[in-house]
NUTORMAR-43136 format. One record per residue (C-alpha): residue in three letters; z, x, y. Coordinates in steps of 0.25 Angstrom, whole numbers, always signed. Each point is the difference from the previous one (the first is absolute). Example, Ala and Ser with C-alpha at 12.3 -4.5 7.8 and 13.67 -1.06 7.14 Angstrom:
! residues 2
> vexti|Z|X|Y
> ALA|+31|+49|-18
> SER|-2|+6|+14
END
This chain:
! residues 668
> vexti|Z|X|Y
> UNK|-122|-76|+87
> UNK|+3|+7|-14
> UNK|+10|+9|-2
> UNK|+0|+15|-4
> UNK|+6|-6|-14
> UNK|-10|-11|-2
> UNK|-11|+11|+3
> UNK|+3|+9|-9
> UNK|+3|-10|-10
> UNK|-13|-7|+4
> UNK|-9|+12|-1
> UNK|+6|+4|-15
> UNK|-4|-14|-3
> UNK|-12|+0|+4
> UNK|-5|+14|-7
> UNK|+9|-5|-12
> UNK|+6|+13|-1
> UNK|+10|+4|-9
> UNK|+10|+10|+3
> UNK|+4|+10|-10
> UNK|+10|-1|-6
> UNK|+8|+13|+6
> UNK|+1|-9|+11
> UNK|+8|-11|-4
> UNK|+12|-1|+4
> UNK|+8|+3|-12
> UNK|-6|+13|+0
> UNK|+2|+1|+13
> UNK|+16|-1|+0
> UNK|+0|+7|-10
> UNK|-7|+13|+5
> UNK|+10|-1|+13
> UNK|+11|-4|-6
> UNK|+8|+14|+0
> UNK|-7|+5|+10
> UNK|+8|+4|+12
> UNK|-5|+1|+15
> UNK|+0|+13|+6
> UNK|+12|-1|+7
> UNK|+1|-2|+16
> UNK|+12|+7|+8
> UNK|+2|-12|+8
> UNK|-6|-14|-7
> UNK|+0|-10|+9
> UNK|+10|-13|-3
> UNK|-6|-10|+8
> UNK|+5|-13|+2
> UNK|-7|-6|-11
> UNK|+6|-5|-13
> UNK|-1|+8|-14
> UNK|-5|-15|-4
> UNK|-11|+2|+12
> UNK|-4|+12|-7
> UNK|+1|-6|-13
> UNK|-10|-12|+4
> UNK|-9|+9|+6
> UNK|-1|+6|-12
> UNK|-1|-9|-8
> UNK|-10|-7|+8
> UNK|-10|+11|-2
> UNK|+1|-1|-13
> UNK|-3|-15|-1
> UNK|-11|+3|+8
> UNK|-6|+12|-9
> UNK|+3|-7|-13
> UNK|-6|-15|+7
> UNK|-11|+8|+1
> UNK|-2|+9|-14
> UNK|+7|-10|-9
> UNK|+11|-8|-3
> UNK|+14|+0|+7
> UNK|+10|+3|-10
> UNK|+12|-9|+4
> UNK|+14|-1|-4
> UNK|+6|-12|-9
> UNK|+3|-15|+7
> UNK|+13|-1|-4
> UNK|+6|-12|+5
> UNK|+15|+2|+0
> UNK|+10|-1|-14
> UNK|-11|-11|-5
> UNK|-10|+10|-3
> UNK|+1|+1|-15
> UNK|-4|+13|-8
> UNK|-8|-3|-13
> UNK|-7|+9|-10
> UNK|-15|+0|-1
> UNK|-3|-5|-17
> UNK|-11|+6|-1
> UNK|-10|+14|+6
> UNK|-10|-12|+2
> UNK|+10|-7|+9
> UNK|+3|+14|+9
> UNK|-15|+1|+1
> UNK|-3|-11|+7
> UNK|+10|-3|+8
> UNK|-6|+16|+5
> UNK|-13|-8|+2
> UNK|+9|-11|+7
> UNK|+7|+8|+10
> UNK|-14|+7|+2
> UNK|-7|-12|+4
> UNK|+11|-5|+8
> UNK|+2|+13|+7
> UNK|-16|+3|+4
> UNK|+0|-15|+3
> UNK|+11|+2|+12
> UNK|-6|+12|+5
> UNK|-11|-7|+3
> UNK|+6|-13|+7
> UNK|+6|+1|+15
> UNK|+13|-2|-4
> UNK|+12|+6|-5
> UNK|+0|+14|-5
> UNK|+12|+9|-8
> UNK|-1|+12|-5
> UNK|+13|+8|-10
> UNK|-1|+15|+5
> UNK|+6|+12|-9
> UNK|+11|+5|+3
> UNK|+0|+0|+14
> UNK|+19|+11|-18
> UNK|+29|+13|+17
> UNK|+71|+37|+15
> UNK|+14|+1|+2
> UNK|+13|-5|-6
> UNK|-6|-1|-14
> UNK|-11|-8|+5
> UNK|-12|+5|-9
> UNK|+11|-1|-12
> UNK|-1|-16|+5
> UNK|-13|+1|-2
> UNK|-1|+6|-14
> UNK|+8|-9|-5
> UNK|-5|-12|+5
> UNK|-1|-11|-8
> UNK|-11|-8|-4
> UNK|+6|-13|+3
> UNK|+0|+3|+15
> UNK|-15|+2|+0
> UNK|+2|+14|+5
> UNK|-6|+10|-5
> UNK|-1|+17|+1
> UNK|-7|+11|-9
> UNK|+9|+7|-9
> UNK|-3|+10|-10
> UNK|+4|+0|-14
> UNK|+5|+15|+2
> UNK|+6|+8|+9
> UNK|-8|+9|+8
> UNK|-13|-8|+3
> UNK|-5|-12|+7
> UNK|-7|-11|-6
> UNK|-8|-10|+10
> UNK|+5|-9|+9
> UNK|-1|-15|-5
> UNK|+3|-14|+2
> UNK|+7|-4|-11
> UNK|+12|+9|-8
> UNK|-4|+2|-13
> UNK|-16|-3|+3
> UNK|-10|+13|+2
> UNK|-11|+0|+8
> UNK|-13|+8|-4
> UNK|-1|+10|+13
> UNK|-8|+13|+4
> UNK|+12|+8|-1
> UNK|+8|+2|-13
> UNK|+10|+11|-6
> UNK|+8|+2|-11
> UNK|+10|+10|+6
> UNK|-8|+13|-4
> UNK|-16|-6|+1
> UNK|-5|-5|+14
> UNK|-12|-11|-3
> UNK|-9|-3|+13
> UNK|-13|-7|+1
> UNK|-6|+5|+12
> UNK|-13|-6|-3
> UNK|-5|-12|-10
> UNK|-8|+12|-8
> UNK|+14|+9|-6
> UNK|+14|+0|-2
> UNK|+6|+13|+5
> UNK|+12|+7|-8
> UNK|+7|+9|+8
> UNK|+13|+7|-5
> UNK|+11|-2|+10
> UNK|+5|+13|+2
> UNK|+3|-1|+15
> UNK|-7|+10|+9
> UNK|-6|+5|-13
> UNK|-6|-13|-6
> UNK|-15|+1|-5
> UNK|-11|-9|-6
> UNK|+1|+2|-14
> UNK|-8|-12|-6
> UNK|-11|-11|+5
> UNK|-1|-14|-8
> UNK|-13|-7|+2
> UNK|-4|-14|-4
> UNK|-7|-1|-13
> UNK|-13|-4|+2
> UNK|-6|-12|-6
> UNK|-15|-2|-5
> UNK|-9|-7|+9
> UNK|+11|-1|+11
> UNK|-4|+6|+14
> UNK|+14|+5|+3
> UNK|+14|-1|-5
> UNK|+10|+5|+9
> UNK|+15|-1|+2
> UNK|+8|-11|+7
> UNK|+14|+4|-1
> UNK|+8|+4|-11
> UNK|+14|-1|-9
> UNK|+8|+12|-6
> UNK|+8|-4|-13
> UNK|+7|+5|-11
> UNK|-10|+13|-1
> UNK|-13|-9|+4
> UNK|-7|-1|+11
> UNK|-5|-16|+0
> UNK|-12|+1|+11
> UNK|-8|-13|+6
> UNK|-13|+3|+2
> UNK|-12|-7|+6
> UNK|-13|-4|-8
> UNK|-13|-1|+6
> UNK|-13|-4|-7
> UNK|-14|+1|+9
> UNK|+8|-7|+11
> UNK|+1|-15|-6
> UNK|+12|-1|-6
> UNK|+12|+9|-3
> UNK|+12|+2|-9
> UNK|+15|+5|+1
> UNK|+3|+10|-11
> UNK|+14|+6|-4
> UNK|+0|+15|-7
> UNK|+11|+5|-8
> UNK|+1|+15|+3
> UNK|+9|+8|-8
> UNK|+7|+10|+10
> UNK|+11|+6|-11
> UNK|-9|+13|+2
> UNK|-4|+2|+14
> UNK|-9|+13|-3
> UNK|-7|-11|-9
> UNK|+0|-15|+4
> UNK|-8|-10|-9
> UNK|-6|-13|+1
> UNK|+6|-9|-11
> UNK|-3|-13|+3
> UNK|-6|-11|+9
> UNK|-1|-14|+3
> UNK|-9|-8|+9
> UNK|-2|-14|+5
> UNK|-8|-7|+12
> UNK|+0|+3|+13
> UNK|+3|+7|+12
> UNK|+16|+6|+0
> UNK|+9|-7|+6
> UNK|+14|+4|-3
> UNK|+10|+3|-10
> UNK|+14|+2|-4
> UNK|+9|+8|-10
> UNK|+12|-5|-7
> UNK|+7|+7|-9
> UNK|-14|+3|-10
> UNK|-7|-11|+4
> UNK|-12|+1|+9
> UNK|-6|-13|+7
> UNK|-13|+1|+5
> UNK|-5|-9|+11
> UNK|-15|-1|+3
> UNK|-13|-9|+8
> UNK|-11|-3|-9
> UNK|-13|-7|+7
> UNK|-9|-8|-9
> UNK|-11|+2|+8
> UNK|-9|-7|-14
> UNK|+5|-9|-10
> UNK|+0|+10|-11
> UNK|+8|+8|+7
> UNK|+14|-4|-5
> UNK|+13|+9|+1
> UNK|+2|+11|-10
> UNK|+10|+9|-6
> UNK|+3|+10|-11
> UNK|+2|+13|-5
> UNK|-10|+11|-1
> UNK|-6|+2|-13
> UNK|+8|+12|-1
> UNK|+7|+8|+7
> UNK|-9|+12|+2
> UNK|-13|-10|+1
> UNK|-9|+0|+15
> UNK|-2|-15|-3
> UNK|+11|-10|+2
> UNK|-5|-14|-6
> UNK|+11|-11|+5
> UNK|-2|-14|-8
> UNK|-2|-11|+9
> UNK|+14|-7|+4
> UNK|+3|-13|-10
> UNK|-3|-12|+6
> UNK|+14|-6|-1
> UNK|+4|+11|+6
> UNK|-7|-5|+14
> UNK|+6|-8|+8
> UNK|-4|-9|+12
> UNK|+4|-11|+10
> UNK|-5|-13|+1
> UNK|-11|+4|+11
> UNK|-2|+14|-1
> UNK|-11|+4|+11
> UNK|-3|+16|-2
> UNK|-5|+6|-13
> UNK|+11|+12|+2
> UNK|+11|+2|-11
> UNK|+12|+5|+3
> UNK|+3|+9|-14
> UNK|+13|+5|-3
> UNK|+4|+8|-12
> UNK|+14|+5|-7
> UNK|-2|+15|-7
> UNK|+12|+7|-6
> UNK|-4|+14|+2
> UNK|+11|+4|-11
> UNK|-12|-4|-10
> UNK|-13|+7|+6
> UNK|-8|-10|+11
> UNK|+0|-13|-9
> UNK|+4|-13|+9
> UNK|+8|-9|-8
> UNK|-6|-10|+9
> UNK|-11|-4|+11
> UNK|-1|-12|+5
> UNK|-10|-5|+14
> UNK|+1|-12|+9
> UNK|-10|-4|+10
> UNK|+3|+6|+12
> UNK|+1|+12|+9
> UNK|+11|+11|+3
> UNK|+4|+8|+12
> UNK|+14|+4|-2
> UNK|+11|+0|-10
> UNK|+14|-2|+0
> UNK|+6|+3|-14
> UNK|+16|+1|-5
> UNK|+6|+0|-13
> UNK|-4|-14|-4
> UNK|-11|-5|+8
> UNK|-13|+6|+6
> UNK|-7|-7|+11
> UNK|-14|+3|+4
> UNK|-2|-7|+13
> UNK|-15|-1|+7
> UNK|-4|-1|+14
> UNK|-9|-14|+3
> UNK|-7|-1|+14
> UNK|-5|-14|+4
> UNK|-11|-2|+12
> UNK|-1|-11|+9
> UNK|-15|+2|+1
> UNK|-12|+9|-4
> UNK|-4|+3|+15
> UNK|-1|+14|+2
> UNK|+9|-4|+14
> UNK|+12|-4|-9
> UNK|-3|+12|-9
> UNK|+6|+9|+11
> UNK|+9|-7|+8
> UNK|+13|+4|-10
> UNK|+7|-14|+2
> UNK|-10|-7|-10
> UNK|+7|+4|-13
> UNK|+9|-8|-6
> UNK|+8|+10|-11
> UNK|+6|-4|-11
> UNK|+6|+10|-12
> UNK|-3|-4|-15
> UNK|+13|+3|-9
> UNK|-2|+2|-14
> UNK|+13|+1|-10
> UNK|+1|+9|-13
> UNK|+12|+2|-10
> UNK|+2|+14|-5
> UNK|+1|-6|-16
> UNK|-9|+6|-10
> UNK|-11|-13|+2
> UNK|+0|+3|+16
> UNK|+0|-14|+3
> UNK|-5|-6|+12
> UNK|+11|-11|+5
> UNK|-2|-4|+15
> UNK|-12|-1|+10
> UNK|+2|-2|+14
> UNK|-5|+1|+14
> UNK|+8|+4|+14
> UNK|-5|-2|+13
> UNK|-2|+13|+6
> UNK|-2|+16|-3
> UNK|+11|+10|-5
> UNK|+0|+13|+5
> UNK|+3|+8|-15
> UNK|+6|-1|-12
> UNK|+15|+1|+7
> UNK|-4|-14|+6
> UNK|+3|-6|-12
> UNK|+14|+2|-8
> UNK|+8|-10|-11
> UNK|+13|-3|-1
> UNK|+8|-11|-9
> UNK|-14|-5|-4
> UNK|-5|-2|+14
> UNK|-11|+7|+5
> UNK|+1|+4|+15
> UNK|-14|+2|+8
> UNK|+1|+5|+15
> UNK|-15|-3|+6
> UNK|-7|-1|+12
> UNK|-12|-11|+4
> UNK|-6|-5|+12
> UNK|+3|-12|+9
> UNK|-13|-5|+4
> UNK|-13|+3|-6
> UNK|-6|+1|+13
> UNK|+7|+10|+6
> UNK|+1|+13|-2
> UNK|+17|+6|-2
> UNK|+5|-12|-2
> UNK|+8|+6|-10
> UNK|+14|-5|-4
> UNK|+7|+4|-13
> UNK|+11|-6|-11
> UNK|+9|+5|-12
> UNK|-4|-12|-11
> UNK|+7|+0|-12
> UNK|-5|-4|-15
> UNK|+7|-5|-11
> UNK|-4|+4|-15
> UNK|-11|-7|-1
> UNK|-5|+4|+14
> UNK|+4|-14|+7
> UNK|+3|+1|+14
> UNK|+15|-3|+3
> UNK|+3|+5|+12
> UNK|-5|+8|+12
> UNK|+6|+6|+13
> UNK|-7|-5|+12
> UNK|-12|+6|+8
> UNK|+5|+14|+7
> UNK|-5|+12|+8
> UNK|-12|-8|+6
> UNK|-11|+8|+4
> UNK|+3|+11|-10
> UNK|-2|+4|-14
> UNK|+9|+5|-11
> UNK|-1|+14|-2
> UNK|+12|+3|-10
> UNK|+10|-8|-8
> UNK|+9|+5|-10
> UNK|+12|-9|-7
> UNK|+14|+3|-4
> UNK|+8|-11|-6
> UNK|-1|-12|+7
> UNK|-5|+7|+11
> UNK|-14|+2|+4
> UNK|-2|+9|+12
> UNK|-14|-2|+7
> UNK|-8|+9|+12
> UNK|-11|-7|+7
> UNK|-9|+7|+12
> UNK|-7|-2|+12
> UNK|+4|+11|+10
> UNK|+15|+0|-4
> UNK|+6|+0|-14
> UNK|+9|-12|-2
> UNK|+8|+1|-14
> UNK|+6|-14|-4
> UNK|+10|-2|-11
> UNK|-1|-11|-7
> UNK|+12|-8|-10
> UNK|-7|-4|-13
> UNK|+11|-3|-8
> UNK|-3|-16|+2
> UNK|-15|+0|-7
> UNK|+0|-13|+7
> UNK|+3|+4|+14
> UNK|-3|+13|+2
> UNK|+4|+5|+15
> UNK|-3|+10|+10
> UNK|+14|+7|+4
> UNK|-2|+9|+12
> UNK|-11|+9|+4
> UNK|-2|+14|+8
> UNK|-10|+5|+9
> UNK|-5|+15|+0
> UNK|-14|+6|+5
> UNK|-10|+6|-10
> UNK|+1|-8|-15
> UNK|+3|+6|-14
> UNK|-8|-3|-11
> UNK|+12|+3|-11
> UNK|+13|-2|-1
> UNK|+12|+6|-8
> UNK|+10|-3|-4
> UNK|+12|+10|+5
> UNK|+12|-5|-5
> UNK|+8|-15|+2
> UNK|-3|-1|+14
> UNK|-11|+10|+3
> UNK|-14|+0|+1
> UNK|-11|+10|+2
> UNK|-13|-3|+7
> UNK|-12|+8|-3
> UNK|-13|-4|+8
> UNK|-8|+3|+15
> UNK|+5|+4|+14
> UNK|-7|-8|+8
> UNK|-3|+0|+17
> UNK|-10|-7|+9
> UNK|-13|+8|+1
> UNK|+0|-5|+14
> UNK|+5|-8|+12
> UNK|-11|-8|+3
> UNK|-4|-4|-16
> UNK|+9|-8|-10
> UNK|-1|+10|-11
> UNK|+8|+11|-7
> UNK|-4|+11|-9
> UNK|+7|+6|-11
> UNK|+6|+14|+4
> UNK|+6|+5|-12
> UNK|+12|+0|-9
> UNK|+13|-9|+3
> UNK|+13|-2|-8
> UNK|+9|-10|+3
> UNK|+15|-2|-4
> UNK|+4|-15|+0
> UNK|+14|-5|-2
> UNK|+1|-13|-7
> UNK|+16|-1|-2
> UNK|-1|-14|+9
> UNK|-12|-4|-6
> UNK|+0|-12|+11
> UNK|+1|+13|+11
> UNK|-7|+12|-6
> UNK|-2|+11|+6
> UNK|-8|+14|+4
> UNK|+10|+12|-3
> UNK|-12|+12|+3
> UNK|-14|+2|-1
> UNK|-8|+12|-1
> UNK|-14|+3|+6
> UNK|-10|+11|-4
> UNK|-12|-2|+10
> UNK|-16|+2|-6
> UNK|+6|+1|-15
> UNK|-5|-10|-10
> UNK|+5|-2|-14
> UNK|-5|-5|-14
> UNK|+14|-7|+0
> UNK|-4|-8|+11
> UNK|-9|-7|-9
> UNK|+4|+2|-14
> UNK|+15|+0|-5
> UNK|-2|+9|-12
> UNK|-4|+11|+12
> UNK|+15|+0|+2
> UNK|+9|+11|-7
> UNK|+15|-2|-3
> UNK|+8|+8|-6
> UNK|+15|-6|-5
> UNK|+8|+12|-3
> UNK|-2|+4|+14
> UNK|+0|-13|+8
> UNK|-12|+2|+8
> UNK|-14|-4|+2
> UNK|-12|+7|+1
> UNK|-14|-2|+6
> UNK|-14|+6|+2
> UNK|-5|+1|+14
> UNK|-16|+6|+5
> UNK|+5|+2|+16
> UNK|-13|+1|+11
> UNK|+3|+9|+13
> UNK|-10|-8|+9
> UNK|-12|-8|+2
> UNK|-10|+10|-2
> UNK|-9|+1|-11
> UNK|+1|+14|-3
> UNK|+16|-1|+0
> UNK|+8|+7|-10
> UNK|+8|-9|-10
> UNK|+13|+2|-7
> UNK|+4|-4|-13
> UNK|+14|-3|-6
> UNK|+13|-6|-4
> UNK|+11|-5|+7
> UNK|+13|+0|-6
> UNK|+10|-10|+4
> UNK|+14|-9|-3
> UNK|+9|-10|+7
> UNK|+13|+6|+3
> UNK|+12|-7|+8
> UNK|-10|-12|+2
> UNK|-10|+11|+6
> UNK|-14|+4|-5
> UNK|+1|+15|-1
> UNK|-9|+9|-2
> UNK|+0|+12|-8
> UNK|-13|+6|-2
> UNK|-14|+1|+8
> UNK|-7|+9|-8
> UNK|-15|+2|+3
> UNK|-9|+5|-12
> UNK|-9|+11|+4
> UNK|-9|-2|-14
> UNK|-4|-15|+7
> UNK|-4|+6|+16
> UNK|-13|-6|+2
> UNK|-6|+8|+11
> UNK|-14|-5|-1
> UNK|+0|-16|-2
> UNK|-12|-2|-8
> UNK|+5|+9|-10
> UNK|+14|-7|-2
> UNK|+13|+1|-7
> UNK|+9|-14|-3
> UNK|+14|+1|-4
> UNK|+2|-13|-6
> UNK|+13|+0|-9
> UNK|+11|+10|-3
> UNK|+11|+0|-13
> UNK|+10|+8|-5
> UNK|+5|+10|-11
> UNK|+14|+5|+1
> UNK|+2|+6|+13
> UNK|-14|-2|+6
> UNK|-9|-9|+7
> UNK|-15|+1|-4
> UNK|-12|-4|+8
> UNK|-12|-4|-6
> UNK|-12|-2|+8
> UNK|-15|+1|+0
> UNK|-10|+10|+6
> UNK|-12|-4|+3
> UNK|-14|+6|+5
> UNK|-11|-11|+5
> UNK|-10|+10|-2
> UNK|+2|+7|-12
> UNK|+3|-14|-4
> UNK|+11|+4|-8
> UNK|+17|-4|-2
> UNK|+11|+7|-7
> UNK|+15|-4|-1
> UNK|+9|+10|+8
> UNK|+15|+0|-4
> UNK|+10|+9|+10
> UNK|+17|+0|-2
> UNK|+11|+0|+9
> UNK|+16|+2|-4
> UNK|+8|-10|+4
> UNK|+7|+3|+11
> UNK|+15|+0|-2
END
């Protein structure tokens, strides 16, 4: 008896149709990838793993693409022997595209294994934020930090390394994309504050849209990544220089564009580095990069990448570059180098030496539909790839880890060794089998040492490092966080652990001994069912003086609330001259659909080991009586003595979305 999938597949064979090329999976992930579901009040966390979705997902997608065309899949890197060479020659780069091709349709038609690389699947007392602001970047902490008094600047990994973000200020101007097609300017003048400007994307001949990842504020420019799309089979990431010195009269000044769907960046000091995914779905279709023509021309014309400047492994097995490039923004949008390697990229972990892109790979015992959903059948494994920041951007290490990392704070260096907290399944049979490990990497990416197997039955969920010590939460109905001594690289070791309910999704650094936890509140949805649903907001105050004995000092619960910050870092507001913390919060009365919703901040700090809350202020601009036409808070800032909000309205009807800005005093 066939199977749904060989049905399909079957019947698309037999009527040799080929489907168009707006339904290809690149396209595909690309027109999803910033979209955001409509957001349930009480999303259900079952009992499966985030590796069960994962393989569910990508599952479907190996069926689709089985079907339409070749399975892009990530590099075989085996280990430290995997060497990295250059390509001689554009001849050479071609047909190892036709290579991998071959190869690649050839296994989608077997019975056997099946992988695919997916996209990104891309997180106060007693002085304590003053800790924080001067945390060094040799613990591996890290906090925000404005350059000047008086403002924030978003919330990253690494001291001294930006992140391009939605939200920018410069202390007198509030930048905010509320949607991929402008950049709102609002002047932060507290209750008075007012739109006085829109930045759109210029446009680009023979594109189908251009429109607006995220964006960096710098020395009077606003440096924003835009997205590329032409006619839906292939896209580029471009960066445009806009100068802002006037705000009553900003100007485009320069671009630059190379291959690919965006990624990530980063931002030190001038320097912009540029990550991206190109899919050579042709053999001619090699990775680009260049300046426009000019900088007031519609047409950018990159040159096609030098072949010495492309790298591969031994057994490269998917005709997708991963292309980095360095810019220095002080001179216009000229990179001083672009280089590509053979590979994928999902998430990046970047400090002041290195950057490494790292790329999800999902391994298949079998094509039978029947393995396709049962989540056990995935063997995952993350691809590491390792860049010096020097002006030739080299490329000096590849490796491979058994298992998936959460994000980017999975991953930190220190004294050359880099630390990777992952999570993999047991048995590729069975479904949450899961287990998880803390491995550590020396320079060149060689495994030489690694905790052993803990939390079994759960997956990471948030990891942040400081020191030698890396502190890890895992979930599956209660919220275990483990500390863990690094400071043997051969020996790492697992010094004590603590239990509480819910799980957070981030954790900050307080002070010495102090962490805060950010994430769910979690409770059964029923006696009779092992499963638990999310039911809003939870901080969490963990005391890690013993680090062999730690412990929960409070924890504060704000039923039906959700949070950008739950899943995204930069969502999280921290202001240093007055030692607290802010977040944005969209809070649902009840289970009916006609509900009213709330939007708004709560202001908060830890005092005498207590979290304590200062300010729950609810933004009347943000009500949303009427769900279909809604309003999302989804960060906040500050100017001086204010805390904005800025959101988004939107009307499904009318079809149509602005950015709403709202302000509040700080509370004293």
């Amino acid at each position: 008896m066939k199977t749904d999938y060989e049905f399909i597949k079957n019947k698309f064979d037999e009527s040799d149709v080929k489907a168009p090329e707006s339904m290809n999976e690149e396209f595909v992930l690309d027109k999803i990838k910033d979209v955001k579901p409509k957001k349930n009040r009480k999303p259900l966390v079952a009992t499966l793993s985030t590796a069960a979705a994962v393989a569910v997902i990508t599952a479907v997608a190996i069926a689709v693409t089985s079907i339409f065309g070749s399975t892009p899949q990530p590099i075989k890197i085996a280990g430290t022997k995997a060497r990295l060479t250059n390509f001689k020659s554009a001849d050479d780069v071609k047909e190892a595209i036709r290579t991998i091709n071959k190869q690649s349709q050839e296994a989608n038609s077997d019975k056997g294994n099946y992988a695919v690389a997916e996209d990104a699947a891309d997180a106060a007392g007693d002085n304590s934020l003053s800790y924080q602001k001067n945390f060094s970047t040799a613990t591996g902490g890290a906090a925000s930090k404005s350059a000047d008094a008086g403002h924030n600047a978003t919330y990253t990994q690494y001291t001294n390394v930006d992140e391009a973000d939605t939200v920018k200020t410069d202390g007198k101007y509030i930048f905010y994309r509320a949607n991929a097609s402008s950049i709102t300017v609002f002047l932060a003048k507290g209750k008075s504050s007012k739109k006085i400007a829109e930045i759109m994307p210029t446009k680009v001949k023979k594109a189908d849209d251009v429109y607006f990842e995220d964006f960096y504020v710098y020395n009077n420019k606003l440096l924003a990544v835009e997205g590329t799309m032409y006619s839906h089979t292939f896209n580029n990431t471009k960066v445009e220089l806009f100068d802002i010195s006037d705000i009553n009269n900003i100007k485009s000044t320069d671009s630059f564009t190379q291959s690919g769907t965006y990624c990530s960046s980063r931002m030190i000091g001038s320097m912009m580095y540029i990550v991206s995914n190109h899919y050579a779905s042709k053999d001619t279709d090699l990775p680009k990069a260049g300046k426009s023509k000019a900088a007031t021309d519609d047409e950018t014309t990159p040159n096609e990448i030098s072949c010495t400047d492309i790298y591969t492994v031994e057994k490269p097995s998917t005709p997708n570059f991963l292309v980095v490039s360095g810019i220095d923004t002080d001179n216009g949008a000229q990179a001083t180098k672009t280089k590509a390697i053979l590979g994928s990229a999902d998430t990046v972990y970047c400090n002041t030496e290195h950057l490494f892109v790292t790329a999800a790979e999902y391994e298949f015992s079998s094509n039978k539909y029947e393995d396709f959903y049962w989540f056990g059948s995935a063997a995952t494994y993350t691809q590491i790839v390792k860049v010096d920041l020097n002006n030739n951007l080299d490329f000096t290490a590849t490796t491979k880890v058994k298992g998936y990392i959460d994000n980017q704070y999975a991953l930190d260096e220190k004294d050359g060794n880099l630390r990777v907290a992952v999570t993999y399944n047991t048995d590729m049979k069975k479904a949450n089998k899961e287990t998880n490990r803390l491995c550590i990497l020396n320079k060149n990416l060689k495994e030489v040492g690694k905790t052993p197997e803990f939390a079994k039955g759960e997956s990471i969920k948030a990891v942040r490092y400081i020191g030698n010590t890396a502190y890890v939460i895992t979930y599956e109905q209660t919220d275990p966080l483990f500390v863990i001594d690094t400071a043997d690289a051969r020996k790492p070791k697992i010094l004590g652990e603590v239990k509480i309910s819910g799980f957070s999704t981030m954790l900050v650094p307080v002070d010495d001994n102090t962490l805060l936890g950010i994430g769910y509140h979690t409770q059964d949805e029923d006696d009779d069912i092992d499963m638990e649903i999310q039911e809003g907001v939870k901080l969490a105050l963990f005391d890690v003086t013993d680090k062999a004995n730690p412990k929960v000092l409070d924890e504060k619960i704000f039923k039906n609330y959700e949070s950008e910050v739950q899943y995204n870092p930069k969502a999280l507001l921290v202001n240093f001259e007055r030692n607290d913390y802010t977040i944005p919060y969209t809070h649902y009365y009840d289970d009916d659909e006609d509900t009213e919703t709330e939007c708004g901040i709560i202001n908060f700090k830890v005092d005498n080991k207590k979290l304590s809350i200062i300010d729950e202020y609810k933004s009347k601009k943000f009500n949303a009586k009427d769900i279909d036409n809604s309003c999302e808070l989804e960060r906040c800032a500050y100017v001086s003595d204010y805390i904005y909000m800025l959101g988004s309205y939107y009307n499904y009807d009318d079809d149509d979305s602005y950015a709403i800005i709202d302000a509040v005093k700080y509370r004293q």
